[in-house]
Structure formats: C-alpha cells, structure tokens
N, C-alpha and C positions, 0 to 999 in steps of 0.2 A: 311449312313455316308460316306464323301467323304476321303479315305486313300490315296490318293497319293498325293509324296509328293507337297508342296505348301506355297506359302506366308500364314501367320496368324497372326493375329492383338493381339501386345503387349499392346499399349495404344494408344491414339490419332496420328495419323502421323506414327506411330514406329511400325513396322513390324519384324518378324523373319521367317525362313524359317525353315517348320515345317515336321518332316519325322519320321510314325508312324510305328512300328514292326509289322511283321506278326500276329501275334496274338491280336493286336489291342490296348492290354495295357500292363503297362511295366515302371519300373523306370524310373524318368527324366532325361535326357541328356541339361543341357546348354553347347553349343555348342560356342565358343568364338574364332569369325575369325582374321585371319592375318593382316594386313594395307592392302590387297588387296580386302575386302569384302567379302559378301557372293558370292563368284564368283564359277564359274565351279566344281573348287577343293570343295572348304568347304561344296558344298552342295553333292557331292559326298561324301564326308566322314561324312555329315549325314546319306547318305544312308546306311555307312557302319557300323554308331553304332545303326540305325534303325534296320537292319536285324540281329544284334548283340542283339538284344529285346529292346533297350530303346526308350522313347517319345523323340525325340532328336528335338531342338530348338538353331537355329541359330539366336541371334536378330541382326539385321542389324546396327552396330555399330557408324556409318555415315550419321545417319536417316535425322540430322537437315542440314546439307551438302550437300548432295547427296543421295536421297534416292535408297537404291537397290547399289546400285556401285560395279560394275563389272570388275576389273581390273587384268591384264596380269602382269608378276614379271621384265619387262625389260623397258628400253627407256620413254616414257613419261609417262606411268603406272606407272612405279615405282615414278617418279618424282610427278606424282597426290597424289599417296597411299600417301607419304612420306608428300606431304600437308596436307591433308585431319589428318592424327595420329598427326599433330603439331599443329591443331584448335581446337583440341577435348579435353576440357578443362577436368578437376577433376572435379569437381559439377556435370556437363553431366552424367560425367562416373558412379558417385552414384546412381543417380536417374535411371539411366537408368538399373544399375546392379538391384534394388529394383522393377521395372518393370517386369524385366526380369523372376525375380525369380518367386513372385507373379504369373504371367502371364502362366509362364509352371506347377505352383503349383495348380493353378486351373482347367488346365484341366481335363476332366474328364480319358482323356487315360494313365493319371499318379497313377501308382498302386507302392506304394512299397516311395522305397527314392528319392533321387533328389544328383547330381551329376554336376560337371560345368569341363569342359575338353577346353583347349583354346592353340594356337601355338602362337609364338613370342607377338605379343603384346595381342595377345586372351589370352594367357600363363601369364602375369600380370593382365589380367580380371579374369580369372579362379581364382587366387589366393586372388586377392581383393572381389571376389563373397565368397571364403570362409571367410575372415575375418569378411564379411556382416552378417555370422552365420547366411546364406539365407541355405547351403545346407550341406549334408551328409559326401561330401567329395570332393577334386579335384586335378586336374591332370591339370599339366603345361607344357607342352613343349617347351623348350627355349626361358623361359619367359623371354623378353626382359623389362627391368625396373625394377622389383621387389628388385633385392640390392638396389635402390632409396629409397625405400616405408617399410623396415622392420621392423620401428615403428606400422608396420598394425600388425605383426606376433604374438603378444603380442597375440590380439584378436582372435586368430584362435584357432576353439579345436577339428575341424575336420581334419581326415587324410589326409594327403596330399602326391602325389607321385608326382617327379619333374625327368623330363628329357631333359639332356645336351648331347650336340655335342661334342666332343674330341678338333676337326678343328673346334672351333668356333670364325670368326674372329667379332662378333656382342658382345659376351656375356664371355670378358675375366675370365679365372680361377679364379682369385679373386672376382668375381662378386660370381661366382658359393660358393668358401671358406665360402664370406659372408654370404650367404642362408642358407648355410649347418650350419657355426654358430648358427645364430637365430630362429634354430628349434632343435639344440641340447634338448635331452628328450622328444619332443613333436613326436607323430605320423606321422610322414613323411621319405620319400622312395629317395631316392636318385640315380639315374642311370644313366651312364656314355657312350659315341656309342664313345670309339676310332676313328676308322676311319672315321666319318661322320661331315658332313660342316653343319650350320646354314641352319634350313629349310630342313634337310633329310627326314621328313615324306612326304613334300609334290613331286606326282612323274609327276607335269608339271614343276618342277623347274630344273636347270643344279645340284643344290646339293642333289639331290633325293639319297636314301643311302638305297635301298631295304632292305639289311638283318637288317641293325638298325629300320628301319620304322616294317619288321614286326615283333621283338621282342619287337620293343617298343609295338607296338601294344598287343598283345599278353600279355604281365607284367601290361599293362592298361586295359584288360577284367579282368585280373586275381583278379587285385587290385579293382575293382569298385565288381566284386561277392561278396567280402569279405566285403565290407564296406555296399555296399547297403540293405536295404531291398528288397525284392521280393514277390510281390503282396501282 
C-alpha cells in the first residue's frame, strides 16, 4: 500500500488530497481548504493532522473550475481565489460535502469516527459537513459565512468547536454574537485569539499569529480525542 501522501479519487473528476498517519489507520479528518486550494499550506497541515493519527482528506473544492488550484494569498491569487469562492454555487457545495463524506468514510484506513476541520471558507464547509449529519464532530476556524446560513444549526447535533480572531477585519463581532446565539445549549466550544488577524493559523500569510495558531491547535487535538472514536 502506497502511504504517502497524494491525490485520491472522491468521485468522477473530484479528487482530494489524501495523507495517512503513521500507523496506517486512524479516524477521518475532512480537511476543508481556504479560497486558495488545496495549495502548499493546506496540504501541509494535512500532514500535520496525519501525524497527529487521522485519515485526513483534503477535497479539492474548485474541482468543476479549476482542478487541483494552487494559489498564493496576495495580488492576482487573491483576485482568482476570490473568483473562483463567487462561482461556487450551494447545490455544488452539497453534493460535493455528501461525496466528500462518503468517499473518506469508505476508506479502508478509517478506523474509529470521522471529523470535518476547515479555515475561513473551509470553516463554513466544516460546519455545513456537520449539519449534513455526515460526521462526529467539527471545528471551524474563522468560518467566513456561517452567520449567513444559521437556519442550517437547527440540524446540527454533533459537537462543534469554533475559532475567532480578536482583529478580525473579515468576520465582524456580530457575526461571531450571532453564531454563539444559535448554538446556545447545543454542544459547541467557542474560542477567542485576542491579538490575532483573519487567517492566524496559516504561517505563509502576513496574519500568521504563532502562539494563537498553536493553542488553537492544540484545544483542536484536545477537542477531536474527546469527541472521536479511536479504532
């Protein structure tokens, strides 16, 4: 069996980027990238919730678009991403989250639960993958859209842990107010990075915020031990 990591086939055309734990199996990780793709970063930080133990699967978001899209966070990059997130209709996004799921649920190196983890607009996948009642649990990090969408929250009954920037000039306090509203009673984690700008986990961007990136990190292992099953 071939373990390193590598493209793998979701459904026809639709591919994810697939990165398996040391030990060869291990709870799922859907993995839900930024407007910039599965690019450098996000498949780096597969790597690092792979060695962390999970089946972690990135599905390449932009499949019908631009397959594989590999984009940098500044100047015409940002200008394509920011295309590419405005074409990408709701119906796509369903089918594709029910793909998704499916797809990492059948492998065979998935032992134990299934988990959807996503940044800014992965971070509204992540959370619309839980209302799909596809997975165990997930984790948003400054999920861009979801005060849009909180007619979805109704449907949710797995845990969710959501993580906000202090400085976030994408995802005003009110956005965040909203969220925390429509999950009042229901199992969800709420965490706040003071000092840290939109996009602190990632460390190719100018808002990289090390100490928030790794306690975020770190409250997101802590949170997925808790939640998931294991083998």
């Amino acid at each position: 069996m071939n373990t390193a990591p590598q493209w793998a086939a979701i459904a026809t055309g639709f591919d994810g980027w697939l990165a398996l734990p040391p030990a060869g199996r291990g709870p799922g990780l859907l993995l839900w990238q930024e407007i910039f793709g599965v690019n450098a970063h996000i498949r780096a930080v597969a790597a690092q919730y792979a060695l962390d133990g999970f089946v972690v699967l990135a599905p390449d978001v932009f499949w019908r678009q631009q397959p594989r899209v590999d984009l940098g966070y500044v100047g015409a990059d940002r200008e394509r991403a920011l295309a590419l997130m405005q074409a990408h209709g709701a119906a796509e996004t369903t089918a594709d989250i029910a793909a998704a799921v499916a797809a990492l649920r059948a492998r065979p190196e998935v032992a134990g639960g299934m988990a959807s983890l996503g940044y800014c607009m992965g971070g509204r996948l992540a959370y619309l993958t839980a209302a799909g009642g596809g997975v165990d649990a997930a984790v948003a990090y400054y999920g861009g859209g979801i005060q849009g969408q909180l007619d979805r929250a109704a449907a949710i009954a797995c845990p969710l842990q959501f993580h906000h920037a202090g400085l976030d000039d994408h995802i005003p306090p009110a956005a965040v107010d909203a969220v925390r509203a429509a999950f009042t009673g229901k199992p969800a984690e709420f965490h706040r990075y003071a000092g840290a700008q939109h996009g602190f986990n990632c460390w190719a961007r100018a808002s990289y915020h090390a100490p928030s990136a790794a306690l975020a990190h770190g409250r997101t292992l802590a949170f997925l031990a808790a939640h998931l099953r294991w083998g």
